[in-house]
C-alpha positions as semicolon CSV with decimal commas, in nm:
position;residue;x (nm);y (nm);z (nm)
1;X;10,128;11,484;9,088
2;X;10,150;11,351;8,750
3;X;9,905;11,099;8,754
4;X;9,672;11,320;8,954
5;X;9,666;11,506;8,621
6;X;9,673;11,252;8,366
7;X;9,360;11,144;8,562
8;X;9,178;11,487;8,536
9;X;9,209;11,581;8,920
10;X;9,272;11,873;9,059
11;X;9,586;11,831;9,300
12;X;9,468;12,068;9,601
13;X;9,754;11,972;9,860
14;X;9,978;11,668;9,915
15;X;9,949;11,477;10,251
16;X;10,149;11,255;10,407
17;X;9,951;10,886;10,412
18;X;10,019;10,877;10,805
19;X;9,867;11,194;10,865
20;X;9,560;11,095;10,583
21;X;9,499;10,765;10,797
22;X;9,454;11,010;11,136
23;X;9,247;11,287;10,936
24;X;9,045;10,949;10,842
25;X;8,988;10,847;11,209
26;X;8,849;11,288;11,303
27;X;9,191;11,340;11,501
28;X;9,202;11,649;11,322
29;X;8,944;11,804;11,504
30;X;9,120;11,976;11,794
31;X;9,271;11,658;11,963
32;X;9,659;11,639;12,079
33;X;9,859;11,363;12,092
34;X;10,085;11,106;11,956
35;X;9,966;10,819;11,698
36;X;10,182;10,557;11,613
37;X;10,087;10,465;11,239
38;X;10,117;10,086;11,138
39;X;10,100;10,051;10,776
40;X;10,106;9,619;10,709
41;X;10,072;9,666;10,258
42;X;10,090;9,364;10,017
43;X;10,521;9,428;9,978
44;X;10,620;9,663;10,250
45;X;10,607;9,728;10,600
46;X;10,575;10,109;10,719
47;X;10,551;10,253;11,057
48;X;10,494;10,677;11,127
49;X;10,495;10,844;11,473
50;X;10,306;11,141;11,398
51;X;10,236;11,427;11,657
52;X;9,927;11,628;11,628
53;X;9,944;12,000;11,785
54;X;9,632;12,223;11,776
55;X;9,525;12,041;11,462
56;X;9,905;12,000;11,272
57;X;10,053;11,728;11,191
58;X;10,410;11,638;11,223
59;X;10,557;11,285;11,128
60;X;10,863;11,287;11,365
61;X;10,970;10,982;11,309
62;X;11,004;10,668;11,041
63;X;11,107;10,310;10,951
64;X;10,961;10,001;10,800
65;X;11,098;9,725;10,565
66;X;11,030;9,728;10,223
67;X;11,065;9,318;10,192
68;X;10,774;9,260;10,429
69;X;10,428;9,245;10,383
70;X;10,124;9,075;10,329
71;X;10,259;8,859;10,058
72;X;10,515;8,702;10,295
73;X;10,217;8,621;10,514
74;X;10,109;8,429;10,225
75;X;10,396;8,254;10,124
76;X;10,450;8,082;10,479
77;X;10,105;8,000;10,462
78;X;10,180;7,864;10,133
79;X;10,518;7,674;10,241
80;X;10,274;7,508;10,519
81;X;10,029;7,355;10,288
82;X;10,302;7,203;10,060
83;X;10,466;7,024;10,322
84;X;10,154;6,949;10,523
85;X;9,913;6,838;10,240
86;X;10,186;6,743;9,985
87;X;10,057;7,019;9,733
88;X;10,269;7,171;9,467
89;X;10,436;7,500;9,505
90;X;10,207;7,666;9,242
91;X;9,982;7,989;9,222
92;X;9,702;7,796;9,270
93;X;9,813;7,689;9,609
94;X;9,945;8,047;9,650
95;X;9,628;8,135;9,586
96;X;9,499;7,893;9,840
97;X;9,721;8,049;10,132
98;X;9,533;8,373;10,053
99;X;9,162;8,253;10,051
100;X;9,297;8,106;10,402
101;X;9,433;8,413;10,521
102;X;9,192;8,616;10,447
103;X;8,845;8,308;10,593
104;X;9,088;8,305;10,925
105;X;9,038;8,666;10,968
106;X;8,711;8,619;11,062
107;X;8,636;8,226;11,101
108;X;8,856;8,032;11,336
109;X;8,916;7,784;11,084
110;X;8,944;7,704;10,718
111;X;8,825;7,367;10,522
112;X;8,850;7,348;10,146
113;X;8,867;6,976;10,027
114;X;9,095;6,771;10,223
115;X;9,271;7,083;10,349
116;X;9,205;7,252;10,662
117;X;9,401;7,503;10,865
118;X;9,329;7,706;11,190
119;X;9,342;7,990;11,299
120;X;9,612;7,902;11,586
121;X;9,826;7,714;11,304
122;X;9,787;8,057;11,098
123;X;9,921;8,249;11,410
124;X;10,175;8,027;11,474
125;X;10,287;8,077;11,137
126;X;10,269;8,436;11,089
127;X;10,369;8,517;11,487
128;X;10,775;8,561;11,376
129;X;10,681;8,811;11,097
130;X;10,423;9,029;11,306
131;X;10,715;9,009;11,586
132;X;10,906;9,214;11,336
133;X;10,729;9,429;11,257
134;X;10,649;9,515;11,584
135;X;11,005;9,537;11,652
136;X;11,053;9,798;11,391
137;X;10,741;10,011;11,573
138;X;10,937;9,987;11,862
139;X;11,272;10,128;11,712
140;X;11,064;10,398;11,526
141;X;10,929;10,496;11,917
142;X;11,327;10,514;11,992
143;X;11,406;10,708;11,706
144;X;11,117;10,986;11,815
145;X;11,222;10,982;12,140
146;X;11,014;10,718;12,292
147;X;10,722;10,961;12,354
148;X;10,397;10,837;12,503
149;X;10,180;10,729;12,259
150;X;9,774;10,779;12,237
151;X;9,688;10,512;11,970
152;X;9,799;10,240;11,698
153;X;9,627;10,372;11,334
154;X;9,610;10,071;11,149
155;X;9,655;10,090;10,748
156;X;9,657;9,834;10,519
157;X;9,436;9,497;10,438
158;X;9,649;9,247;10,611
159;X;9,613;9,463;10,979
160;X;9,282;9,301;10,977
161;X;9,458;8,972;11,103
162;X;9,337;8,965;11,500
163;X;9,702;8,811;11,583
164;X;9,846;9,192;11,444
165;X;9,606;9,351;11,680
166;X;9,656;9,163;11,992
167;X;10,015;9,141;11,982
168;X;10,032;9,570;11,898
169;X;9,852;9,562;12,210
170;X;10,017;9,365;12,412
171;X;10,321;9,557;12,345
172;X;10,204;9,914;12,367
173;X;9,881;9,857;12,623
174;X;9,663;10,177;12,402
175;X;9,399;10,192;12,210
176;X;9,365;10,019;11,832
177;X;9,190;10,222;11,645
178;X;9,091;9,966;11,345
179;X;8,707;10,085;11,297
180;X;8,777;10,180;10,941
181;X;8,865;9,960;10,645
182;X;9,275;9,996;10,651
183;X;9,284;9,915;10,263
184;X;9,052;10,259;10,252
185;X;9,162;10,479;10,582
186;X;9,454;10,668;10,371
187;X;9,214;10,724;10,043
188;X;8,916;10,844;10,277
189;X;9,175;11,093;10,487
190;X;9,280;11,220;10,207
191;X;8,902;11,267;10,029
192;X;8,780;11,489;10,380
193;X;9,096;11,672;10,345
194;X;8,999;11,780;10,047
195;X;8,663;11,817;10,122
196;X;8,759;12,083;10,368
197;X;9,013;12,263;10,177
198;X;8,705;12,325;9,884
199;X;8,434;12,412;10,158
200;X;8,521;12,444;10,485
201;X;8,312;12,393;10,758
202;X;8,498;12,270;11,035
203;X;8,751;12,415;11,309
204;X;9,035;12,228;11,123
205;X;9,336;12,494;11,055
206;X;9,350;12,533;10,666
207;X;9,696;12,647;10,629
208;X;9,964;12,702;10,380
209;X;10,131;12,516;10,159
210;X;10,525;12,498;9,962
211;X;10,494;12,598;9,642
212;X;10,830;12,421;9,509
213;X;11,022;12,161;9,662
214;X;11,310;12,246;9,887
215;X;11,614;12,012;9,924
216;X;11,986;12,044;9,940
217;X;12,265;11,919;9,635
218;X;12,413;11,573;9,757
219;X;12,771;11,428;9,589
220;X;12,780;11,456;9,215
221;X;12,529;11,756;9,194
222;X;12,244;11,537;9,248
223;X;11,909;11,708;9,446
224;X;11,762;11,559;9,768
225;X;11,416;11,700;9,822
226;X;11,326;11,715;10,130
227;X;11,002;11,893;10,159
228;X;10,800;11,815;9,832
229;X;10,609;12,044;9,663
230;X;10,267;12,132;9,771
231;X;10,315;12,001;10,137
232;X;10,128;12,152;10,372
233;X;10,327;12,399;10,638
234;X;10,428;12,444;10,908
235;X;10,625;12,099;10,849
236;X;10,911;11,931;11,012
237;X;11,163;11,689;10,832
238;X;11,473;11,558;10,957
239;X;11,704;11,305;10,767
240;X;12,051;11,169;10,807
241;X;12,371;11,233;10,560
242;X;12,694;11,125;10,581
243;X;13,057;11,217;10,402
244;X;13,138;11,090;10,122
245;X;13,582;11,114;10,154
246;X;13,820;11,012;10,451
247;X;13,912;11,223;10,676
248;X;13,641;11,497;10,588
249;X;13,636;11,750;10,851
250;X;13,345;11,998;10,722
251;X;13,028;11,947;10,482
252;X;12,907;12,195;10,286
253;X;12,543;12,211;10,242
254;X;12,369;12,419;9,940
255;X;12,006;12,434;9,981
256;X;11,786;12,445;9,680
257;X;11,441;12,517;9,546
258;X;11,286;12,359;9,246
259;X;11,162;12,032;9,107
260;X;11,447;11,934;8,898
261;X;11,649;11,665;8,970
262;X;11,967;11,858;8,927
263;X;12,130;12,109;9,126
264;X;12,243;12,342;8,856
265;X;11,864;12,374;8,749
266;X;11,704;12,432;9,061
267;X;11,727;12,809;9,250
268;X;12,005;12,848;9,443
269;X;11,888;12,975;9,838
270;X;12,117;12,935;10,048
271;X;12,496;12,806;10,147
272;X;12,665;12,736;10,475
273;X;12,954;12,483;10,591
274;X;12,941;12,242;10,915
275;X;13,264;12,246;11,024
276;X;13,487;12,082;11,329
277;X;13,340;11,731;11,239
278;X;13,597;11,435;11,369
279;X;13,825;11,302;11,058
280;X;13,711;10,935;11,002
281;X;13,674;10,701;10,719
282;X;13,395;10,837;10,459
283;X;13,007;10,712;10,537
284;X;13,123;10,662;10,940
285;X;13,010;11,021;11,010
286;X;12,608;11,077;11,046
287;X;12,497;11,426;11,021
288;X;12,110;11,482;11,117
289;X;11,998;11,786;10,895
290;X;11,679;11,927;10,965
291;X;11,423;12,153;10,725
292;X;11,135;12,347;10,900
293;X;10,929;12,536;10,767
294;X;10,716;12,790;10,979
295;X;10,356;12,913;10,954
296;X;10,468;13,249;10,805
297;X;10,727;13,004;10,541
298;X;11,043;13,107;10,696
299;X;11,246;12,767;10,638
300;X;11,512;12,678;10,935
301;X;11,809;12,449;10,833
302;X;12,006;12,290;11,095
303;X;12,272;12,030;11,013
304;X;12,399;11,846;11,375
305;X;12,680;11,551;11,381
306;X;12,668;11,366;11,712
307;X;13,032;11,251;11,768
308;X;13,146;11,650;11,813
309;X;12,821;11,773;11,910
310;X;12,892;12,003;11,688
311;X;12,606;12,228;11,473
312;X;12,497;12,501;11,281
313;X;12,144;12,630;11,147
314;X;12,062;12,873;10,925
315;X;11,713;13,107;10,817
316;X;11,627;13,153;10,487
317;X;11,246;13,288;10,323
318;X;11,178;13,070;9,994
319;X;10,965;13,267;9,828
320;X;11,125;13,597;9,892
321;X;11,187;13,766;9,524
322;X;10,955;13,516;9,342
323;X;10,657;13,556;9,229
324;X;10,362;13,299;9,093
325;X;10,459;13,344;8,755
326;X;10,810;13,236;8,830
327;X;10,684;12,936;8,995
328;X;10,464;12,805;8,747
329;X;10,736;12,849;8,514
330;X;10,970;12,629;8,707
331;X;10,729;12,363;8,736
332;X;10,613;12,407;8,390
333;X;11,027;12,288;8,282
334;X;11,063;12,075;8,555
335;X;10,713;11,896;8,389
336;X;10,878;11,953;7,990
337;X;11,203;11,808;8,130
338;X;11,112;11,538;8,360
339;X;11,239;11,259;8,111
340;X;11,563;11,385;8,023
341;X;11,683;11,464;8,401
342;X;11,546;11,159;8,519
343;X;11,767;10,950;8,286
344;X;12,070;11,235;8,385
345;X;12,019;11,153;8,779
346;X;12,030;10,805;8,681
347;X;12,344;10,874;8,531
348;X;12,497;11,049;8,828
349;X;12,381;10,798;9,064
350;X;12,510;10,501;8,843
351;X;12,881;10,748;8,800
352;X;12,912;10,774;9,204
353;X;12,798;10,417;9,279
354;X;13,113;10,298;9,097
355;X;13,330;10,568;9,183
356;X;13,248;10,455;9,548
357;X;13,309;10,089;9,467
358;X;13,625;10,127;9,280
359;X;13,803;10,374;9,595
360;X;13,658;10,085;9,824
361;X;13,824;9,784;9,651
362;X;14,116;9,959;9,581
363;X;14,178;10,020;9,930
364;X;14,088;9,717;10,023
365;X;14,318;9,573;9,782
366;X;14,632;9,764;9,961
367;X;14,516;9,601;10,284
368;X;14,469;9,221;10,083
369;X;14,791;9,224;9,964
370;X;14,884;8,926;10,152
371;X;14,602;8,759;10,157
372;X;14,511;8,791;9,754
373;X;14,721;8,607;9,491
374;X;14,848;8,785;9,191
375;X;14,604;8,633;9,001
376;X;14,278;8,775;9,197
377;X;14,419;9,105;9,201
378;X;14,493;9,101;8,793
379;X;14,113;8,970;8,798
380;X;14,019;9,218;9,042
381;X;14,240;9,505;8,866
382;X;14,072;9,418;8,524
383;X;13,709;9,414;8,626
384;X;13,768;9,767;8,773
385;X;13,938;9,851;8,462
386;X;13,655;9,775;8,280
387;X;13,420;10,034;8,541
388;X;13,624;10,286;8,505
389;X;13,626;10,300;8,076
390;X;13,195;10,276;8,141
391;X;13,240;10,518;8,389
392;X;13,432;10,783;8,086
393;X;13,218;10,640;7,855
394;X;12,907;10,787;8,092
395;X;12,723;10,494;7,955
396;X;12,502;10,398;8,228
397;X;12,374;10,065;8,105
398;X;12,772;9,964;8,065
399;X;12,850;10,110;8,399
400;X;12,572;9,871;8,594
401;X;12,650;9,569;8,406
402;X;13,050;9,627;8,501
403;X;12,962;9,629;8,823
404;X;12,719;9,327;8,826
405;X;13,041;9,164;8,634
406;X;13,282;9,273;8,928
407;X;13,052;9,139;9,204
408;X;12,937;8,796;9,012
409;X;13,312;8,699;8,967
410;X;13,465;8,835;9,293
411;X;13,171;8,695;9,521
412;X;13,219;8,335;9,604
413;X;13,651;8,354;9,542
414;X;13,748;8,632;9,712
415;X;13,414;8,715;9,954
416;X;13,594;8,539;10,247
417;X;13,906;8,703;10,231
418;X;13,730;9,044;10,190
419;X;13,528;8,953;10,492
420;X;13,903;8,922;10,695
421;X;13,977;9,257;10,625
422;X;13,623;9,441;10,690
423;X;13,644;9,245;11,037
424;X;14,006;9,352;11,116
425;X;13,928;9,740;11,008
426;X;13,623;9,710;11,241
427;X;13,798;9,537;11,525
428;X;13,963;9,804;11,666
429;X;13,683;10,097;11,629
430;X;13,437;10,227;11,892
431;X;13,072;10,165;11,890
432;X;13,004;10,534;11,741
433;X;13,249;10,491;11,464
434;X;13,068;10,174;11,394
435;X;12,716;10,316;11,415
């Protein structure tokens, strides 16, 4: 939103990239169906199931990897031609792997000097990192529900490899739709989305949008937004949250509106408490929490944990007793004060990360005490000493550099023994405890 400004644009909507890519490919205009979007970039790995309705878009499901990518692709290529042709592991060879990559997408092989590769030693290569991401498609399908889908979107420059296409085929058996450029499929999307917001012409549905961010206060008073500001409705968006204590048997949820990053400067909408949840150890319960958003802007919460099948939802209208002014108001602080509670979240984040880590180790400790000497737990007692004095100091910097202390100087001594009693608390658990 930001930079949209900064650059002189008008922001008309936000859209989701996955749904961009389809609006890209005309799905838009009054198709149904189910499109699984494969996004291959130069660092990450993403992968949407989106379900168009009557001309709406809903991304029901997600997953990806943000340590995979193009640039892997490369560096295996890379790895080959040092051990094959002796060359040093430079940029210039790096650079090599990429003129390769990119000549084998369309040539079946590639000769510079006294190099050459082909494109079956390319595929070879490359064939365990387009299995996983073809893996992850296949647990994003699970995670939806495994419905039927219509069509692979493909997004991104390095889908252009044929090896990404026939094996996505080979495992869904539909349609690839890969007539666009993928670098330009989410950028174009977007452009005729906006194209028919300022003059429409088409039998698209134009339809509302949020006009502040909705989310609910996690641990610490921190905000999770879950629908973003400007997104179009009637939206869908489910994510998973856990507990943060042992032996928590209800969650309260407090659902907010504003941009802030803080709870106690966003508008306060609504409260309600999921209770009857199984006591366990904190982060083993998963609670799926759910924010819809209808076409009249009626927003649904639902919170459901699993293990008790237990769940409660709740109705609440957003924009009932506010009016425009009040809005651009909010987002007017939220803009003034975007600095200052970024650095405060920070903060927070950095406080609960080692309040976490010292009520882990500590425990552990209790459970160590035959295994650790009195020496490792003075160590280990002084390194959390020196967390918890960052951690009243609210220094943040001091905070993450006691805890990069803790874990350089406990990792290789006491890792193993720390291992024994993770394995032994786990042993005697069932598979949903564990999940």
């Amino acid at each position: 939103m930001l930079a949209a400004k900064i650059a002189g644009f008008e922001v008309l909507r936000l859209i989701a990239e996955p749904t961009a890519a389809a609006y890209a490919y005309g799905l838009n205009k009054n198709q149904k169906g189910c499109y699984l979007v494969y996004d291959l970039g130069g660092g990450t790995f993403d992968v949407s199931i989106l379900n168009i309705q009557e001309g709406i878009f809903q991304v029901i499901a997600t997953n990806g990897d943000n340590m995979l990518g193009g640039n892997d692709i490369d560096i295996v290529i890379t790895q080959y031609l040092c051990n094959k042709f002796d060359l040093p592991n430079s940029i210039d060879t790096l650079q090599l792997a990429k003129k390769a990559k990119e000549t084998l997408t369309y040539k079946d092989s590639f000769n510079n000097d006294n190099i050459s590769i082909s494109k079956q030693i390319l595929e070879q290569l490359i064939l365990p990192l387009v299995g996983r991401t073809i893996n992850i498609a296949q647990e994003c399908l699970e995670q939806a529900g495994n419905p039927n889908i219509d069509g692979v979107i493909l997004v991104g420059g390095a889908t252009r490899i044929p090896l990404i296409k026939d094996e996505l085929y080979k495992a869904f058996k539909i349609d690839i739709l890969s007539d666009i450029d993928p670098d330009k499929a989410v950028v174009w999307g977007a452009a005729l989305q906006a194209e028919n917001l300022i003059a429409p012409h088409t039998n698209s549905l134009l339809i509302d949008v949020v006009p502040l961010s909705l989310g609910m206060e996690l641990y610490g008073g921190i905000v999770e937004k879950i629908i973003m500001h400007n997104t179009p409705i009637p939206i869908s968006v489910v994510k998973e949250f856990t507990t943060y204590v042992d032996n928590q048997t209800g969650i309260q949820f407090h659902i907010l509106q504003g941009e802030r990053e803080m709870a106690a400067d966003c508008r306060s909408l609504a409260r309600f408490e999921l209770k009857g949840l199984p006591p366990m150890k904190a982060g083993y319960i998963r609670v799926e929490v759910t924010f819809a958003i209808d076409a009249d802007g009626i927003l649904s919460v639902s919170a459901y944990e699993k293990i008790s099948n237990t769940s409660h939802a709740i109705e609440v209208k957003p924009n009932h007793g506010i009016d425009k002014t009040e809005i651009d108001i909010m987002l007017e602080n939220a803009y003034k004060n975007a600095k200052i509670d970024y650095t405060t979240r920070l903060l927070q984040e950095a406080v609960i990360e080692a309040e976490a880590l010292i009520f882990s180790i500590e425990r552990a400790i209790t459970e160590l005490t035959t295994l650790l000497s009195e020496s490792e737990i003075s160590i280990i007692n002084s390194l959390l000493d020196n967390i918890k004095e960052a951690v009243h100091a609210r220094d943040r910097i001091l905070i993450n550099n006691s805890i990069k202390e803790f874990k350089s100087k406990t990792k290789k001594s006491m890792y193993t023994k720390f291992n024994i009693i993770i394995n032994d608390l786990l042993k005697d658990k069932n598979i949903n405890q564990i999940k």
